[in-house]
Every structure is written in C-alpha cells, then in structure tokens.
N, C-alpha and C positions, 0 to 999 in steps of 0.2 A: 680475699685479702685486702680489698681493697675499700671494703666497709671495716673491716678491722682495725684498720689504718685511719679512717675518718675517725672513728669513736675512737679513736687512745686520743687522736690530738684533741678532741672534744672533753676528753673525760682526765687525760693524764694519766695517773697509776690508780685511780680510781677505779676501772673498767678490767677486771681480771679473765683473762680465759683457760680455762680447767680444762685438761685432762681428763680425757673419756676414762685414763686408771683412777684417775680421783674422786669421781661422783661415783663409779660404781663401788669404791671403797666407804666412800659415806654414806649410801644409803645401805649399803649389805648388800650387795647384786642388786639395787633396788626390789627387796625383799617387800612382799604386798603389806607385811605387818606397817613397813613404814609408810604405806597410803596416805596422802593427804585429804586428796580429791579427786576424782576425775570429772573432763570434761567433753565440749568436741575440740577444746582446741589438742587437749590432751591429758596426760597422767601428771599427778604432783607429788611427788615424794618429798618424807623430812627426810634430813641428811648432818651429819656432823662430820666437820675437816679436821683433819687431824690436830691444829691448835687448839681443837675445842670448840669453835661455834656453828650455832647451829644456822644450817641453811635451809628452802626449799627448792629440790630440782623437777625443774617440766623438762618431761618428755614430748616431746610435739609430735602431733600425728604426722603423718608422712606427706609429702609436699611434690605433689606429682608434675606440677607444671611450672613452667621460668617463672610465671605472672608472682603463683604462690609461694615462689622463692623469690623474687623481688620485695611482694611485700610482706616476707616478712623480716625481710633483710632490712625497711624503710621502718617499720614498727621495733625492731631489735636498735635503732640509731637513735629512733625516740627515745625511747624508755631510756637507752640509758647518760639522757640529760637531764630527765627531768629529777627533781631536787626538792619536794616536797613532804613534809613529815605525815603529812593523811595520804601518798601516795605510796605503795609497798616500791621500794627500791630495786632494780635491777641488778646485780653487781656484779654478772660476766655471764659468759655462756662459753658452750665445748660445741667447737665446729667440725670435729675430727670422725666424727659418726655420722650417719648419712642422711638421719632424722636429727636439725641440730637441737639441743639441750640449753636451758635457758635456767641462770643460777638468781633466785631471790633471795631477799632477808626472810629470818622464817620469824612469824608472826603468831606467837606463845596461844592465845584464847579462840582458835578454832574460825567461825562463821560467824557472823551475824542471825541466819537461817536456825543455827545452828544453837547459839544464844535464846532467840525468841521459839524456838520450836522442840527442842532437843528434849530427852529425857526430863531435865532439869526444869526446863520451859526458863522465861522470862517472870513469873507470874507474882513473885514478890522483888522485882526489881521496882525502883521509885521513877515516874515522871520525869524528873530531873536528868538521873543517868539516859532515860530513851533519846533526851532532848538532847543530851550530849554526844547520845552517836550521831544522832541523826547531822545536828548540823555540823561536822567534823566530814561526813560524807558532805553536805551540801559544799563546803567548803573547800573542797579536793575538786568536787565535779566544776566548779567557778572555776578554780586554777587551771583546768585542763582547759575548758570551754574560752575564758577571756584570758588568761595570763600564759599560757606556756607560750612559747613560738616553733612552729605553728600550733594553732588552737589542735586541742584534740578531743575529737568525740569520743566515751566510753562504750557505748555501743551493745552494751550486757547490763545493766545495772540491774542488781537484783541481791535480796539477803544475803546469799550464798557464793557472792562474789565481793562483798566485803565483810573484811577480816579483821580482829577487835586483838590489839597488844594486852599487854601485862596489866593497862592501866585502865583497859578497854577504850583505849582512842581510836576511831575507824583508819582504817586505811583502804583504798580500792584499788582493786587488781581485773586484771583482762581490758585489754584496749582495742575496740575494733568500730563500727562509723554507723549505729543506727543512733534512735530516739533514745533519751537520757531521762529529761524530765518528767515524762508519763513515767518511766520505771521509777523514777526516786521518790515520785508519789503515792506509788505502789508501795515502796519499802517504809513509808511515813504510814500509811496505814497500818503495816507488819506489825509497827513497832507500837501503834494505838491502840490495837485491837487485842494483839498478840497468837493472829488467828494467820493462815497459811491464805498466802496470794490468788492460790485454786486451789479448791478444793473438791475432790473428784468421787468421794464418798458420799457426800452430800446431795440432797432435792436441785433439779439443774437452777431451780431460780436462787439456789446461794453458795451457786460452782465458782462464781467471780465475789474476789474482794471488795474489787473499786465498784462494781454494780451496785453492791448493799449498800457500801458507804454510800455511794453516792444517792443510790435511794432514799438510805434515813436521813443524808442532809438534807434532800430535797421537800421531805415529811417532818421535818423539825423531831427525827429522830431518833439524832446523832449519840445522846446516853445509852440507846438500845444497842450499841454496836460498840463501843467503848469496853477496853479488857476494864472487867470488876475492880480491879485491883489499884486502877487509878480514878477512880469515877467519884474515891472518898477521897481526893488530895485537895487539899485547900484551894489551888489555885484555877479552878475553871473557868476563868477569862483565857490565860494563857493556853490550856487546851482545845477552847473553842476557835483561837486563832492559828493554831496547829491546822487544826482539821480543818478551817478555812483554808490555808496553804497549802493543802494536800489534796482540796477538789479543783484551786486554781490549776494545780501541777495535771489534773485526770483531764483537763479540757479536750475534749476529743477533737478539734480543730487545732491544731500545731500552732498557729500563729497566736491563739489567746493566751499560752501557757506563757508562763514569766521566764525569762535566762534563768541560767544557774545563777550567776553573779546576782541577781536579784532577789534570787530566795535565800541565798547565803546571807545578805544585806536584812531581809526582814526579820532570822536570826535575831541578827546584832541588835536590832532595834527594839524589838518583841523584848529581850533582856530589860533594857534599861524600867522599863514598868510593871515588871514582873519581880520586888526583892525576891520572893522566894530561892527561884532560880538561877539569881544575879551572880553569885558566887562561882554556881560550878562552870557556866558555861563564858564566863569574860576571857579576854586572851586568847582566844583562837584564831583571832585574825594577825 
C-alpha cells in the first residue's frame, strides 16, 4: 500500500489499479488466443476494457522471495514515471492476486523480431524506415540511460522486446540492469542484414550475427552480408556509417563502445548529410 501511495502522488490519476474482475474480463479468462508473448519475466496478454481500449496485461512469474518482491515493487514505481513516446507506457497494475499483474498500452504492429523475421519478413521494406526504427530505439535507450532520474539500464534489448505502433515508431519494453549497447548493436545488424541474431540451423562458423559482420567488416566485406534488398539504394555512404556504428556498438571491451546518448546524437548528425533520409527521420529528438 504503501508503494501505491508513492506512485498516485507521483503520477496523480494517471496511475490506475485494476481489478483482478477486470483484466480477467478483458482478456477472456486470459484466453491463450489472446497471447501476446511470453517470457521469463512472464505471460503478455491483449485485453479490451470495457470503454473500448485496447490494453496489454503481464502476468508475472511468481515471486518467491521479499528481495524479488522488492524489486519489483522499485521497477513497478519506475515505470510508472517515466513519460516518453519511444517508451511503451505503464498505466496501472492489479495487486489483489498474489502474482501481481502489470497493465500496458497495447502496441498495434507486433515485434520488431517479428517485422524483420516473420512470415512476411522485412525484405521489401526501404533503408530509410530500418533507420527510423532503429534510431527511435537508440533514442529511448539515451532517455533511459542519461535522462530519466534515476538513469535506467534496459537490460534485455533485443528485436523481440521492441514493439513498432500503427506508424511503426519503436517503443521498448522490459527493464532489468545488464549491457544495452552490445544488444542494440545486435538489433542494428537485424535490421541490416535482415538475418536472425543466432542462428542455430546453420554451419557453427555462421551461428553468430555480430561474428560475420564483424568478419566481413574486418575483410572489407561488408556488401556480402548486407540484406539484397538494400544494397541497390542510392545512398551507401549513409549505410557504410550505419554499419560503422554498429561494429563500435559490438566492441567486445565495455569501455570502447559509445553511450546511448552518443549513438542517438550520431543519428541526428548522420541526417543532416544524407537528403535522402533527411525527411523521415528529423524531429525525433
């Protein structure tokens, strides 16, 4: 109650808490058709309240000890202050159950993963929109990393943990305290290549992504590894400084790789000398 009480006076009538009748009423019993996703932190159901909009509810795994019910009481006070349009928004949770439930905005276009890999694939999507998820992620991860108070490490970054609105703007979800930048490097290569992070079907010298890339950078091989599909766009200065920024981001030494805030910054920069691209991606900061 007494974290309840901190977040209303933080958030005001912003912060809602649901009714264990209520989510089980929007999602259908949490009926598996409504599946979002699952994970380790837990299960993600879509849901509709009865005014009509739509939400997503986690289920959290079960939380066995004070520590894991601390934090996640201290991540539940986070979330819901932070106030950013590339971060999926918190907007109540159901403490009445003894696994507590955590209510998000629901997020219309699926994955990222899911985008670049899916049935559909990626594969006649244009350069321009990659470059628009991508830096709308790098620019969430900045926010977290230098702007929130306290800073917050993502700790998950991966295709499959961000999730692309109606206009396919990124937004990133799950918050927990490892390494950020090696992953969104990772997902910068995803979005290059259009090829999966591991791949487990494969000869073991081309089970890793960031290995190959980072091989053909190193053999000035980098067209060889590039999805087909962008390899004819006009602008390959601004691709070659992509893929520059995404073997900075793989530096296997922690200390070499750049902040968030600085890769989000080379973004903006990278724009300005690139017309092609000038259009879609201005205004995100």
């Amino acid at each position: 109650m007494l974290l309840l009480h901190e977040i209303s006076l933080k958030q005001g009538t912003a912060f809602t808490i649901f009714t264990e009748a209520e989510l089980i009423d929007a999602t259908d019993k949490f009926d598996n058709r409504n599946i979002l996703g699952r994970g380790g932190h837990g299960t993600v159901y879509k849901g509709m309240l009865k005014e009509g909009s739509l939400i997503a509810v986690k289920r959290c795994v079960s939380m066995t000890s004070e520590q894991q019910k601390k934090e996640f009481g201290k991540e539940m006070s986070i979330l819901s202050q932070i106030n950013h349009k590339n971060v999926v928004k918190l907007l109540g949770c159901c403490l009445e159950v003894e696994v507590p439930m955590l209510v998000y905005e629901f997020i219309p276009n699926g994955t990222l993963f899911q985008f670049i890999h899916g049935s559909n694939g990626c594969h006649n999507i244009p350069f321009s929109t990659r470059l628009h998820i991508a830096l709308e992620s790098a620019v969430a991860l900045a926010y977290l990393h230098s702007w929130a108070s306290p800073p917050i490490l993502h700790g998950d970054v991966k295709s499959s943990n961000i999730l692309l609105d109606e206009n396919y703007a990124a937004k990133t979800c799950q918050l927990t305290d490892k390494s950020d930048v090696y992953s969104f490097g990772v997902v910068l290569l995803e979005l290059l290549t259009g090829k999966k992070a591991l791949n487990l079907e494969g000869p073991e010298n081309e089970m890793s992504l960031s290995l190959r890339f980072l091989c053909a950078m190193k053999e000035g091989r980098l067209m060889d590894i590039i999805d087909d599909c962008i390899k004819n766009e006009n602008d390959m200065g601004l691709l070659e400084e992509v893929a520059e920024l995404a073997s900075r981001c793989l530096e296997m030494v922690g200390e070499r790789r750049p902040a968030m805030r600085d890769v989000a910054r080379s973004w903006d920069r990278a724009q300005e000398g690139h017309a092609s691209t000038h259009g879609c991606l201005r205004n995100i900061f």
